[in-house]
ZAMARGU-4260 file (C-alpha; in steps of 0.2 Angstrom, whole numbers, plus 5000, padded with zeros to 4 digits):
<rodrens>
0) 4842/5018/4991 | 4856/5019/4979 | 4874/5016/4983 | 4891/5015/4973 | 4896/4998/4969
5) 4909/4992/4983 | 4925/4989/4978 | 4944/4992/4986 | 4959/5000/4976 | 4977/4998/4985
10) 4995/5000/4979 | 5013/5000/4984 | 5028/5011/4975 | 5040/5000/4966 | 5055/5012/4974
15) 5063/4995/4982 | 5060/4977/4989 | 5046/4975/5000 | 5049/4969/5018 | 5041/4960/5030
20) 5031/4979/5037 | 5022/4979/5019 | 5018/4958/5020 | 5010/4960/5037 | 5002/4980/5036
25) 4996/4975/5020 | 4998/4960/5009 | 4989/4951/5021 | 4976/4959/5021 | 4973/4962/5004
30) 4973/4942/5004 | 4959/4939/5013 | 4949/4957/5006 | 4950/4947/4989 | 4937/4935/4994
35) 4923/4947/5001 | 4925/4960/4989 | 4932/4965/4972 | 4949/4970/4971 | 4961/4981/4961
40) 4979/4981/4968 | 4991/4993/4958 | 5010/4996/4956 | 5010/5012/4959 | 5027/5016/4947
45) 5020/5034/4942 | 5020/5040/4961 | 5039/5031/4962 | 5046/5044/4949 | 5040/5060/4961
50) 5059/5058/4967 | 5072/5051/4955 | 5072/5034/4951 | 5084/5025/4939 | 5074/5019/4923
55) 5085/5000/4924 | 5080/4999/4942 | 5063/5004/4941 | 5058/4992/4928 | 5066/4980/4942
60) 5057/4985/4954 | 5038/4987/4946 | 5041/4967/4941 | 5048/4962/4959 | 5034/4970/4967
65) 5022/4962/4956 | 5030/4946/4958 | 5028/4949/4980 | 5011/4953/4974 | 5008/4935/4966
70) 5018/4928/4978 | 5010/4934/4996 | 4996/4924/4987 | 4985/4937/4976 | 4975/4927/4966
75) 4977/4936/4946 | 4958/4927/4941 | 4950/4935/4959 | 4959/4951/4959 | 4965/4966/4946
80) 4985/4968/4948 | 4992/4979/4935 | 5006/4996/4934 | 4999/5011/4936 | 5008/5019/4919
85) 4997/5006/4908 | 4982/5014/4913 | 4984/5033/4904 | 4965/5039/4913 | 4977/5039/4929
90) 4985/5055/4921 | 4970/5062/4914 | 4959/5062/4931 | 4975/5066/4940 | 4975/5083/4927
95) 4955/5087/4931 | 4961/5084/4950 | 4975/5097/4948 | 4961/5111/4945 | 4948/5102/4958
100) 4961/5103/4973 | 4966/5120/4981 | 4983/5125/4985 | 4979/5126/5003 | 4974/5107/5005
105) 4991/5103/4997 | 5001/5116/5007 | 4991/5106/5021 | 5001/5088/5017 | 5012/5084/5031
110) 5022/5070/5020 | 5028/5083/5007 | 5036/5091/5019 | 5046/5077/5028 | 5050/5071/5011
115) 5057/5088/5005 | 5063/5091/5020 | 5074/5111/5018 | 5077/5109/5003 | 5059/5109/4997
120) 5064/5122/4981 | 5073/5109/4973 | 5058/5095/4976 | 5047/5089/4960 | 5030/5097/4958
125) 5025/5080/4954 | 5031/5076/4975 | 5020/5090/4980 | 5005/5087/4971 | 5004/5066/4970
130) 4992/5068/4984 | 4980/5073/4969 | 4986/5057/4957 | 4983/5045/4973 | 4966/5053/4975
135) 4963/5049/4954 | 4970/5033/4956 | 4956/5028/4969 | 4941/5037/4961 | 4946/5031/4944
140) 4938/5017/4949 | 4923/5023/4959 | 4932/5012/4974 | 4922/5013/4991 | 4936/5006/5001
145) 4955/5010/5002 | 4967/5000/5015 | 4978/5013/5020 | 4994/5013/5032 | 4993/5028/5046
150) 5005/5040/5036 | 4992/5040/5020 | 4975/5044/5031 | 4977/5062/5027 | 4980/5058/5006
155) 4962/5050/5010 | 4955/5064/5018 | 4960/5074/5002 | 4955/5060/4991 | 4937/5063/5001
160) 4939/5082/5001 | 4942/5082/4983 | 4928/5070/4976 | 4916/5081/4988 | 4921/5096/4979
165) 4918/5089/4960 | 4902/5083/4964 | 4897/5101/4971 | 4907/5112/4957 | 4897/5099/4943
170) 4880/5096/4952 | 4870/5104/4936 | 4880/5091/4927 | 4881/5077/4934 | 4861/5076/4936
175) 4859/5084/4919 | 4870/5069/4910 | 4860/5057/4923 | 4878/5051/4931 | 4873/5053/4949
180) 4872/5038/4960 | 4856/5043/4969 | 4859/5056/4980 | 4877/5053/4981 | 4885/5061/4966
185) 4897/5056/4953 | 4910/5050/4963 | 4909/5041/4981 | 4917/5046/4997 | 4930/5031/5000
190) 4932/5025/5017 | 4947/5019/5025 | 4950/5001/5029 | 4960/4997/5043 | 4975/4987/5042
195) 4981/4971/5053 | 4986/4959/5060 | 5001/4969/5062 | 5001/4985/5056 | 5016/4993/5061
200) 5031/4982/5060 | 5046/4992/5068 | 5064/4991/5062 | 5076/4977/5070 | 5090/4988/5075
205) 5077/5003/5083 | 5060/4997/5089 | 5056/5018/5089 | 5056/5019/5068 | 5044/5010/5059
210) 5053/4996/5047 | 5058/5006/5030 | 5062/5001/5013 | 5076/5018/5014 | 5083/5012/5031
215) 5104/5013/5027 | 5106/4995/5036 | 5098/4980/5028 | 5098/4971/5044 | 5083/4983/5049
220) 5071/4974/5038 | 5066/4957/5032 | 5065/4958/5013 | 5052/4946/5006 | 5067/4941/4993
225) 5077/4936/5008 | 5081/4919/5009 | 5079/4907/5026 | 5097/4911/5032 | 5096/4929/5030
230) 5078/4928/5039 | 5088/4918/5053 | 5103/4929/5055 | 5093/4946/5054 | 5081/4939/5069
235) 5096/4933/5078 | 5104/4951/5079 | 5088/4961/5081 | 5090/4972/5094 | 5080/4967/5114
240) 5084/4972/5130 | 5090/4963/5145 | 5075/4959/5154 | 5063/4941/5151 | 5047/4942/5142
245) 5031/4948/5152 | 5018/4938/5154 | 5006/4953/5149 | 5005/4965/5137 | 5005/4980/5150
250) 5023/4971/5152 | 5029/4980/5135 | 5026/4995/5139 | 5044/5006/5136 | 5053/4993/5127
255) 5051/4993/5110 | 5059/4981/5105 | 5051/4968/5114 | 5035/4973/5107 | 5041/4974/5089
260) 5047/4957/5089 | 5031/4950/5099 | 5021/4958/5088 | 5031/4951/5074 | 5026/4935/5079
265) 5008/4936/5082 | 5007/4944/5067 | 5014/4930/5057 | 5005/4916/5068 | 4988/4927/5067
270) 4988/4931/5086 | 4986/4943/5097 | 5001/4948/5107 | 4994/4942/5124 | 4992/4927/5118
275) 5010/4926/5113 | 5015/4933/5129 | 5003/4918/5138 | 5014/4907/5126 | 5031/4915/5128
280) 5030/4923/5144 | 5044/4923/5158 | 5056/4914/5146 | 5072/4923/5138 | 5075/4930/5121
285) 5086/4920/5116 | 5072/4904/5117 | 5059/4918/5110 | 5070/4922/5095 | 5074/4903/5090
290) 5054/4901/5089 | 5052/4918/5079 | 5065/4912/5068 | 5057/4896/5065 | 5041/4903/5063
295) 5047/4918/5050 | 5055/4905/5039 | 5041/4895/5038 | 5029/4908/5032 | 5042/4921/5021
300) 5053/4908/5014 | 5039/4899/5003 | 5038/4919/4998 | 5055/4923/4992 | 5055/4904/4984
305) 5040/4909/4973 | 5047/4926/4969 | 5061/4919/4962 | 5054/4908/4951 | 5043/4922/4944
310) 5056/4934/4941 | 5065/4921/4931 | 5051/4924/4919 | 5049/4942/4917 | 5038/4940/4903
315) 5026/4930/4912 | 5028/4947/4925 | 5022/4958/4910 | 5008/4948/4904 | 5000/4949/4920
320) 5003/4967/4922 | 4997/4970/4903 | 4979/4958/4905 | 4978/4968/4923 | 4981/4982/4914
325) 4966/4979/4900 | 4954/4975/4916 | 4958/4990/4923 | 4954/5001/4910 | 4938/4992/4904
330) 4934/5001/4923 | 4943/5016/4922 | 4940/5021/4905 | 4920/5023/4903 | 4920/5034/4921
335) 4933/5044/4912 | 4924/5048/4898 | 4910/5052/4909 | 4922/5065/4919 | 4925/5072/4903
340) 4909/5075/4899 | 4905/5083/4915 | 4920/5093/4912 | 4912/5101/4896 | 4928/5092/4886
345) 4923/5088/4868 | 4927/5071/4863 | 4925/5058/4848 | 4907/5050/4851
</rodrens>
């Protein structure tokens, strides 16, 4: 039986320094996906200029993202890393996208309207209708499998919807040409991968919000550019309660904060909470924190070290975002053509 080729796409917006919610939902995992399967990681700059971004600091940003990227430990020979503006079949398939999608699937986006908020008449089309760009970015590439936090799963779902719907519309086509994989069509239905160990890291000063690149306070977040005193201090003020640690996990229950910052550190010792809980139990925060402290420097400071050092070479950054970018297309660029063709676009043969 025939099947598409399994590979996984993932990228993060160069809108601001990544924090220690993107390392552990993601970076880590892309780590380890690198060595049971092909990967292509993007940086997703063309999704960053939805909202207003200024051109200085977004060329900061794209290279500071890439150099988290190299850092985390994203090996360049296993894995694709390049910006997403380098690759112009991006725009093209996002274009044929456009026309696939119906306005009721978009109208259906919840982040559109959280993002827009009242004042969604003054919002960029390009806000409302990147759902359509992240689905291209994905099936640019044929990719079976896309590691996605809990606030994209429905950008996926379209992403499916929308690849279902251009293999029906082009059917007679795609067979015709002889661009079907089996009985599967031209383009595949990506799957969600889930994320881990620690999915959703909470912000230090409210265990209720998820940790975010826009919080107003930078003591909410770990930066991965942070160095160990910063690391130390932040833990150090992150908000607890009152009470000791449970022993168990049911113990967490209504205190948020106490579970953000055991989770925090099973994530970043590759634990579960209840073990941290069998290790930590019973004891204060105060001894809790001097461990997590310990722990987080140990892991992130190696990180921001190596982050540095790259950024002092920015046109080492670029070459690896231009030799990503060539290995990208050499991908993206034939199942373009083929789109084109399915299309009923006349091209240069």
């Amino acid at each position: 039986m025939a099947t598409f080729h399994q590979r996984v796409f993932s990228g993060m917006q160069p809108t601001s320094t990544l924090h220690l919610g993107n390392y552990l939902g993601a970076l880590t995992n892309w780590v380890a996906m690198q060595e049971t399967h092909e990967c292509i990681y993007c940086v997703v700059d063309m999704h960053a200029i939805t909202v207003w971004q200024d051109p200085v600091d977004l060329t900061r940003a794209i290279r500071e993202v890439t150099a988290a990227y190299v850092a985390a430990g994203i090996d360049t020979k296993k894995s694709i890393i390049f910006n997403q503006s380098q690759v112009h079949q991006h725009a093209e398939l996002a274009w044929v996208f456009n026309c696939v999608a119906r306005l009721g699937w978009l109208n259906r986006m919840t982040q559109f309207k959280e993002k827009a908020g009242k004042d969604k008449e003054n919002a960029s089309i390009g806000l409302y209708a990147y759902p359509a760009l992240m689905a291209a970015d994905i099936l640019l590439y044929k990719a079976t499998h896309v590691p996605v936090g809990e606030d994209q799963k429905q950008h996926l779902e379209l992403a499916r919807d929308i690849a279902q719907k251009f293999n029906n519309d082009f059917g007679v086509q795609i067979e015709q040409r002889g661009l079907a994989t089996g009985n599967l069509g031209f383009f595949p239905q990506p799957e969600p991968m889930i994320q881990g160990p620690a999915p959703r890291v909470m912000s230090l000063r409210d265990g209720t919000k998820k940790m975010s690149k826009s919080d107003a306070s930078d003591n909410s977040r770990i930066n991965l550019t942070d160095d160990a005193e910063t690391i130390a201090q932040k833990i150090r003020k992150a908000k607890t309660d009152p009470d000791a640690l449970p022993s168990e996990e049911k113990g967490l229950e209504g205190r948020p904060e106490a579970e953000n910052l055991v989770g925090i550190y099973a994530g970043l010792n590759g634990q579960t909470k209840a073990q941290v809980l069998s290790q930590f139990g019973g004891g204060q925060f105060s001894g809790f924190k001097a461990a997590l402290v310990d722990l987080a420097v140990e892991k992130l400071s190696p990180i921001a070290g190596e982050m540095r050092r790259l950024l002092d070479d920015v046109g080492h950054i670029d070459a690896i975002l231009g030799e990503g970018a060539q290995r990208a297309e050499a991908i993206a660029a034939p199942i373009m053509r083929d789109v084109k063709d399915i299309v009923g676009f006349v091209r240069p043969r």
